[in-house]
NUBAVEX-173140 format. One line per 5 residues: number of its first residue (from 1); their letters; for each residue z, x, y of C-alpha. Coordinates in pm, whole numbers, plus 50000, padded with zeros to 5 digits. Layout:
N
NUM) A) Z:X:Y  ...
***
This chain:
287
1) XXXXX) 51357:48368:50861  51358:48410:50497  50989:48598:50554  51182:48884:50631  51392:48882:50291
6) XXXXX) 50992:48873:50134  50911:49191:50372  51212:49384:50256  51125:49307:49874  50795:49452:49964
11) XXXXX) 50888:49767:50119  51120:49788:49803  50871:49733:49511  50586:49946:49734  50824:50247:49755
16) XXXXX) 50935:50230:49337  50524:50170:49298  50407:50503:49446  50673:50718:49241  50572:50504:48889
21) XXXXX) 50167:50587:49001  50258:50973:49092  50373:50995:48688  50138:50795:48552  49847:50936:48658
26) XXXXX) 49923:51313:48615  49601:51455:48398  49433:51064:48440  49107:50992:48660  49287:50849:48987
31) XXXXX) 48996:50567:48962  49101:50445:48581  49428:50469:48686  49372:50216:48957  49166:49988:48753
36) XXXXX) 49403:49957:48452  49662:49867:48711  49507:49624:48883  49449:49401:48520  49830:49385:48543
41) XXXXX) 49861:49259:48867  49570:49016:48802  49818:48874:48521  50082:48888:48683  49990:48702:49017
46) XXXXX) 49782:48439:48799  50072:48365:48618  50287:48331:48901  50007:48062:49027  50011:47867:48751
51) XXXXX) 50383:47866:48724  50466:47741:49038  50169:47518:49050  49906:47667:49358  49639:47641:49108
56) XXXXX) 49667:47254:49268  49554:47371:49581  49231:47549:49468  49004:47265:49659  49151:47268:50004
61) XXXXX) 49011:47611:50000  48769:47645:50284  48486:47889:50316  48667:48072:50602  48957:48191:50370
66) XXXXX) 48763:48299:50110  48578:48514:50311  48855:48664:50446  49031:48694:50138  48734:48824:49951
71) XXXXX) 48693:49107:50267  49105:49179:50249  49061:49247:49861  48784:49469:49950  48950:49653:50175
76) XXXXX) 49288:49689:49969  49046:49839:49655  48934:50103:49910  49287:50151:50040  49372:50208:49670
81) XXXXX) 49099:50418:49553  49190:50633:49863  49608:50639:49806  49583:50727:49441  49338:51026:49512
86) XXXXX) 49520:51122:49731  49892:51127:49535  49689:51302:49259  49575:51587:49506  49905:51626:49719
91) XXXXX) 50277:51547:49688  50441:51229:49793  50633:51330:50069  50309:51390:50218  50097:51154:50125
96) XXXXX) 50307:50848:50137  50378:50931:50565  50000:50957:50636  49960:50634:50462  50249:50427:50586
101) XXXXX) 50150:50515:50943  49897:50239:50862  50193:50059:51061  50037:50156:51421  49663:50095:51313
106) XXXXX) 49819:49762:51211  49945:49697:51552  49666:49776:51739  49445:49559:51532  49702:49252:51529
111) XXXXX) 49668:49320:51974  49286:49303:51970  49216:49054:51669  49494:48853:51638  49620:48849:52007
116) XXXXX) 49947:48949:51880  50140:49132:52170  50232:49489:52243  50588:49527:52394  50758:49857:52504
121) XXXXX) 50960:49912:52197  50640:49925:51968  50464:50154:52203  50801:50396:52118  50772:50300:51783
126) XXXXX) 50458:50424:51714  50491:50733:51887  50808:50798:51685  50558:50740:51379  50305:50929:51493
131) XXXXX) 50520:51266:51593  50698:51236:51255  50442:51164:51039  50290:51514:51166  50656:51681:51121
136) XXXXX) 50679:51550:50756  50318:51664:50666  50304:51970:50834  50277:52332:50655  50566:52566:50667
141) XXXXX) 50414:52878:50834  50514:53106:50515  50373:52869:50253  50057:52940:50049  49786:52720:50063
146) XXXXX) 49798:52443:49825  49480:52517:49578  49378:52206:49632  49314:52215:50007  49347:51946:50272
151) XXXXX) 49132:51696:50057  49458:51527:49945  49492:51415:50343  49131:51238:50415  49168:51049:50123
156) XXXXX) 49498:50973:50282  49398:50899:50558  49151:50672:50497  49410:50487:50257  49582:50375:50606
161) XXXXX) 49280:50284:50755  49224:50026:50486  49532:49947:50452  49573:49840:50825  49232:49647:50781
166) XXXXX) 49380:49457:50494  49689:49334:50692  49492:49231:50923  49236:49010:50741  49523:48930:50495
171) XXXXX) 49706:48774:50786  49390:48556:50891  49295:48474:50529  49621:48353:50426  49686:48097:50706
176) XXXXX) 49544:47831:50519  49660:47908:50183  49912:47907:49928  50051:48273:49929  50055:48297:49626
181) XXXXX) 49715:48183:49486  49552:48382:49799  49715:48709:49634  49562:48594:49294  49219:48551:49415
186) XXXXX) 49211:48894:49637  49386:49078:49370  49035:48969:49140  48804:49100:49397  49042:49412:49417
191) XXXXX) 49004:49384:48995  48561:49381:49042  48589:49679:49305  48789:49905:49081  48595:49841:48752
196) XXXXX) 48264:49896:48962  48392:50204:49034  48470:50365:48732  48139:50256:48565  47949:50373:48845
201) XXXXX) 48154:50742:48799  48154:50716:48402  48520:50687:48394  48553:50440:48113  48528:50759:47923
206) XXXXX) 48877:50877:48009  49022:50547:47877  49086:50746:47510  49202:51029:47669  49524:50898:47832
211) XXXXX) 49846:50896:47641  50163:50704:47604  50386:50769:47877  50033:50753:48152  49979:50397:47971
216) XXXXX) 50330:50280:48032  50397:50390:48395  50074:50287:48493  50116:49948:48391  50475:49967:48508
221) XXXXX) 50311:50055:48830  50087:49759:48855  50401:49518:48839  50548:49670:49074  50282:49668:49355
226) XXXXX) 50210:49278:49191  50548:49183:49304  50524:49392:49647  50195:49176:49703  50366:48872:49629
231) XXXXX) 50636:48955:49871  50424:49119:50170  50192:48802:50146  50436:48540:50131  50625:48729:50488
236) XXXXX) 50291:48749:50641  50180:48360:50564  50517:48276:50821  50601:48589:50968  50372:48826:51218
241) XXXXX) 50150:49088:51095  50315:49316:51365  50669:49266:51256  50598:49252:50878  50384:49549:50826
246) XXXXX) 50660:49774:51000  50914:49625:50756  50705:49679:50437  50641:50044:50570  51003:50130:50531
251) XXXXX) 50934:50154:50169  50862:50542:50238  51293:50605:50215  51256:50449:49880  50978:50668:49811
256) XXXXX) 51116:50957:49930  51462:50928:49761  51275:50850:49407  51028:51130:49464  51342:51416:49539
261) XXXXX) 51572:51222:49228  51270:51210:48984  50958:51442:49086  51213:51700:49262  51006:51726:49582
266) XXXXX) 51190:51822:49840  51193:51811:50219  51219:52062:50490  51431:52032:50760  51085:51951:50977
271) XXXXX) 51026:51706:50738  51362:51539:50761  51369:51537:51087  51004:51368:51047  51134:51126:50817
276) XXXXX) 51379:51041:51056  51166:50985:51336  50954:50776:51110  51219:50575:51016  51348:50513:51363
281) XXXXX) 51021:50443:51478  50991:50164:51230  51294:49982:51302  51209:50010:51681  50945:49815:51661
286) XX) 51135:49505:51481  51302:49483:51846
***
């Protein structure tokens, strides 16, 4: 059972990861921000394969898993693009419950692709999720618009729509391989996607333009979510994509704890009581 130790340390380094990104990319193109990062956790997980050796098992690749690996990397550099947009737009306490609610997509895809099953408490679960997650994001009736808009929630959105998509195919591509090297070899497809990206939008340009403190939490950022990788993939390889995804979503009460000690965001009592239904909803589902 030590897969769910690995799920924990996920949800852990995940939730530290989105406060670190929120700083570091204040007045930096959301896109650089993501690429930059992603060269860290490209060192860092290649490191990790050579250390403990999975380089070895670079032949007994098939052509299945790299598919599937190459379409999970894919789908986490859209899931990326999408989350950092979207923290750049809106606050956390808002974004991060929109995208953690990836957990019932996740179910729902384990049921019809995996054949993973349903039970009673997950159907509570993820209506606990679902009723919270609209507590925790909804607008106090005597607030003022934020200027900028709603956008901040469809590229939210759309970060837990990828980011159930990547469980998913992470979970079949990683059957057959090392954890370790099949984080490496998504997080370089993950690597392409984001540098395509910002040459395609001309953001190479903002490279000169960030300063100091952007370059350090960014990078600090990119260890973080390369140990969080390491983690969720490692629980997913032996434990199932239905039970690990809810555990690494629990990284929204680190989150949220960082984001009211360091940002100063706070929460409404809607939003706690969101937070709490989110939470409960969660845990739930490990039954």
């Amino acid at each position: 059972m030590s897969w769910i130790l690995f799920a924990f340390g996920s949800a852990f380094f995940a939730g530290v990861t989105a406060i670190l990104a929120k700083i570091g990319i204040r007045g930096v193109n959301s896109n650089v921000a993501t690429a930059i990062r992603t060269v860290v956790i490209l060192i860092f997980s290649w490191a990790i394969v050579f250390l403990v050796g999975s380089w070895r098992t670079i032949p007994d690749l098939t052509l299945r898993t790299v598919a599937f690996l190459i379409l999970s990397g894919l789908a986490t550099g859209a899931s990326w693009l999408c989350y950092f947009r979207a923290l750049q737009l809106g606050d956390v306490n808002k974004v991060t419950p929109i995208d953690k609610s990836s957990t019932v997509l996740t179910i729902l895809f384990a049921f019809i692709l995996l054949g993973e099953p349903v039970g009673f408490f997950q159907v509570v679960g993820m209506v606990a999720i679902a009723v919270g997650t609209f507590l925790m994001i909804a607008k106090k009736p005597d607030s003022p618009a934020a200027p900028t808009g709603r956008k901040w929630m469809l590229y939210a959105i759309l970060s837990a729509v990828f980011a159930a998509l990547t469980s998913i195919l992470g979970k079949i591509g990683i059957q057959e391989v090392e954890s370790n090297l099949g984080t490496a070899i998504r997080t370089g497809v993950v690597l392409a996607m984001a540098w395509l990206v910002v040459f395609v939008t001309h953001g190479q340009r903002e490279l000169r333009r960030i300063d100091g403190k952007s370059w350090l939490f960014i990078l600090l950022s990119g260890l973080t979510t390369g140990l969080s990788w390491l983690c969720y993939y490692r629980a997913l390889q032996d434990g199932p994509a239905s039970v690990v995804a809810p555990i690494d979503k629990l990284s929204i009460l680190v989150t949220i704890a960082f984001s009211a000690l360091f940002l100063k965001e706070r929460l409404t009592k809607k939003a706690a009581v969101g937070l709490v239904l989110v939470t409960a909803g969660t845990l739930v589902m490990l039954l």
